[in-house]
N, C-alpha and C positions, 0 to 999 in steps of 0.2 A: 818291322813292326806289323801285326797281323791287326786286324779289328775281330772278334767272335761274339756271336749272338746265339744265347742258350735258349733255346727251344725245344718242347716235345711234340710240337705241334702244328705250328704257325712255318709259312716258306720263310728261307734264311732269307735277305738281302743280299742283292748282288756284292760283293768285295767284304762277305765277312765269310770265316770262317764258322759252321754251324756244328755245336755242341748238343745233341738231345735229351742229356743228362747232366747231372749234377757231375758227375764222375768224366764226363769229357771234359764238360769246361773247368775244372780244377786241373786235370793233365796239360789241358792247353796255359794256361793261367801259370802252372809251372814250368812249361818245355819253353816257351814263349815271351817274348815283349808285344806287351797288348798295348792298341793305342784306346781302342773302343770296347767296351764291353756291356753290352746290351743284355737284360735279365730278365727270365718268366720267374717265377715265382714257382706255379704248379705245374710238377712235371709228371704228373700222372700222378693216380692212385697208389697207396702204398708205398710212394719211390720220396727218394732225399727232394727237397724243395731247394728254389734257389735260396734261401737264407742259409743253408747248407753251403754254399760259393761264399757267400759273403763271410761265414766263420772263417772258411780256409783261407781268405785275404784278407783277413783281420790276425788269423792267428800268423802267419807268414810275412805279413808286413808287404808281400807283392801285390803291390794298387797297379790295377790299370790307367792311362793317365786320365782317360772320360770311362764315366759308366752312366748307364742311362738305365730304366725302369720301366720296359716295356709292358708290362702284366698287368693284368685286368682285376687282379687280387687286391683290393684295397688295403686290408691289410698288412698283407705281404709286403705292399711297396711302403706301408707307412714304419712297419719293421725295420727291411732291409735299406731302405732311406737312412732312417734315422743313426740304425747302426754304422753304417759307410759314411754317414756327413761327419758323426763328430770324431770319429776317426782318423779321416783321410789327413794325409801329411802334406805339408803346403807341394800348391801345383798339381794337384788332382783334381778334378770335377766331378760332381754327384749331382746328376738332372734327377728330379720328383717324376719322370714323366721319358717318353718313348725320342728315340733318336728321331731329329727333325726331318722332315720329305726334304729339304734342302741338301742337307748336309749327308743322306742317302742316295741324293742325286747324285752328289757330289764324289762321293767317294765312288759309285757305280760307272762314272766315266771312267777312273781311272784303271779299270780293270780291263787288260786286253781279251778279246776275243770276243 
């Protein structure tokens, strides 16, 4: 199980895998079992937004088992929240809001090197 966090801008976190675009993290989201998945919202000008992620695991039925809402897009997040909560199939979790410093910590030990 991988954790990844989509960003086109912001440093990933140590022990996730970092997706810059819409189009990584749906590759990942497919090739992959995701335990975490952490989401911007704006990925640049012109380009797929994360609610674009959120279609493709709504349409696919592949939930990660946490996903979290990093994005500063109020919007965005009250979107892609809304869509992902009543969605999600039991045993999944949808945070309103950014993976916690704890549980970042956490996962950051466990990565050698």
């Amino acid at each position: 199980m991988i954790h990844v966090y989509l960003d086109d801008y912001r440093p990933c976190p140590k022990g996730f895998a970092l997706a810059r675009n819409a189009e990584e993290c749906i590759l990942l989201l497919t090739e992959c079992d995701v335990d975490i998945l952490s989401l911007d919202y704006d990925l640049g000008w012109g380009q797929p937004n994360g609610m674009q992620v959120v279609g493709r695991i709504l349409e696919t039925g592949r939930f990660p088992r946490r996903i979290y809402l990093h994005t500063s897009s109020d919007g965005g997040r009250m979107n892609m929240y809304q869509s992902l909560y009543t969605a999600r199939p039991e045993g999944v979790q949808v945070f309103n809001g950014p993976v916690p410093p704890e549980l970042l910590l956490e996962i950051a030990k466990t990565v050698k090197g």
